[in-house]
C-alpha positions in Angstrom: 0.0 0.0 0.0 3.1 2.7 0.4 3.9 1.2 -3.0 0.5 2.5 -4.4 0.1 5.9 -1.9 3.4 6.9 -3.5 2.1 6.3 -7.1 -0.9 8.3 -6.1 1.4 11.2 -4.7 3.3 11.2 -8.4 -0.2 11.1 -10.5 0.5 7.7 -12.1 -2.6 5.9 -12.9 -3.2 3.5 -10.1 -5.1 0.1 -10.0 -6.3 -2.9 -7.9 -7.9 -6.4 -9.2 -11.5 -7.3 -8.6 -12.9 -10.7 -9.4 -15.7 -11.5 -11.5 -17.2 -14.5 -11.5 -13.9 -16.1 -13.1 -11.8 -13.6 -14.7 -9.9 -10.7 -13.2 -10.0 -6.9 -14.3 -8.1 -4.0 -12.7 -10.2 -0.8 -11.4 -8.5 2.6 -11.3 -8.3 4.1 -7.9 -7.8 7.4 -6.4 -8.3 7.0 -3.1 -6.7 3.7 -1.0 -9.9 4.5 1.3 -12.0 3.0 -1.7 -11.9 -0.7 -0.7 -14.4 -2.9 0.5 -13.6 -7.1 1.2 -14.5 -9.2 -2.0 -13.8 -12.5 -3.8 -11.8 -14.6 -0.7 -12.5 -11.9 1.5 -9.6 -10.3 -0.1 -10.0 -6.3 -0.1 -11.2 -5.5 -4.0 -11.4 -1.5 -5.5 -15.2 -0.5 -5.0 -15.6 1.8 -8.0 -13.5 3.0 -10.6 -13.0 2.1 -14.6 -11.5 -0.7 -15.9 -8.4 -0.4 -16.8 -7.0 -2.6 -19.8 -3.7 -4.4 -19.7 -2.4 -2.9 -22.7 1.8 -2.5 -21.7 0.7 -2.0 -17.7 3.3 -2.6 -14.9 1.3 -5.5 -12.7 2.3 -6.7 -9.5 1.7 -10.1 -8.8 1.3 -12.0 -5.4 1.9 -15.9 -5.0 3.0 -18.2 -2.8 5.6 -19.2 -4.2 8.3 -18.1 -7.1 11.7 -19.4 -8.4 15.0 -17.5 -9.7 13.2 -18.3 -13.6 10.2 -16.1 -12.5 7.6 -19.1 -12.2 5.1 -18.5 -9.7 2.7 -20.7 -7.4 -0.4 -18.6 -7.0 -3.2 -19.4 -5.0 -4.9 -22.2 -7.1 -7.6 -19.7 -9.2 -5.3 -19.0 -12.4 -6.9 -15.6 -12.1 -3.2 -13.9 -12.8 -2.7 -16.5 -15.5 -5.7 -15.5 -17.0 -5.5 -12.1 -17.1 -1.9 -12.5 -18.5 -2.9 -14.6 -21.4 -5.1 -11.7 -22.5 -3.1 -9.0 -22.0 0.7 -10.5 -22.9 2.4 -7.1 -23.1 1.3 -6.5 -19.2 5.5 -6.3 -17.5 4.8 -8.9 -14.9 6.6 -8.1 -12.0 5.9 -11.0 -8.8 6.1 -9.8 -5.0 7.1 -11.5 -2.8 9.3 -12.1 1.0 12.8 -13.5 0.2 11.5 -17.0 2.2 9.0 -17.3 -0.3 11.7 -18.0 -3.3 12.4 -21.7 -3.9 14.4 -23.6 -6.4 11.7 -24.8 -8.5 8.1 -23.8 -9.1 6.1 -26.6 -10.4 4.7 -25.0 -13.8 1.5 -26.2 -15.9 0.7 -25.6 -19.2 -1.2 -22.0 -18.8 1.2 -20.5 -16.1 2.6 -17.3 -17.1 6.2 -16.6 -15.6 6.7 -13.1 -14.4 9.3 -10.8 -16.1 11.0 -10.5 -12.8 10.3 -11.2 -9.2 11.3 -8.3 -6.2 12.0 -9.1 -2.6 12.0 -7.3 0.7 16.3 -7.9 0.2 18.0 -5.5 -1.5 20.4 -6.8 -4.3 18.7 -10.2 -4.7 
């Protein structure tokens, strides 16, 4: 969230996902007050426009990630998804250094990141 209050600050165009039903768009926001709990009681944008993938910088969580830039989400594919549609999205994975391992277990639709940033500098 200081991540996104900073974008704010500097007028970048901020956004946050929101399920429907089993896809996954990405609502503007200008306000981090405008959150409400959603899909998995996980805290979804309550307004805004949809904003399209086109060459957007997305941050992705997961469970897990590997120095190749796979990622274990969270069993939905709802990152995956949204990737396949919008390829030229720069997929950036989030995560804590003790959530890196050697080797993600990849499936046919996973979508590696572009590049995966810790909470360790220089890593």
């Amino acid at each position: 969230m200081p991540l996104a209050q900073k974008a704010l600050e500097l007028g970048k165009q901020t956004a946050f996902p929101r399920v429907n039903g089993s896809n996954m768009e990405f609502y503007s926001v200008t306000d981090l007050k405008e959150f409400a709990a959603g899909a998995f009681h996980v805290m979804e944008p309550l307004g805004g426009e949809v904003i399209c993938g086109g060459d957007a910088l997305v941050l992705a969580p997961g469970l897990a990630f590997d120095i190749f830039g796979n990622r274990m989400g969270y069993g939905k594919g709802y990152y995956d998804k949204y990737f396949a549609r919008y390829p030229g999205c720069r997929k950036i994975g989030v995560c804590y250094e003790m959530q890196m391992i050697s080797k993600v277990p990849c499936g046919l639709y996973d979508i590696p990141m572009d590049a995966v940033v810790t909470e360790q500098p220089g890593k």
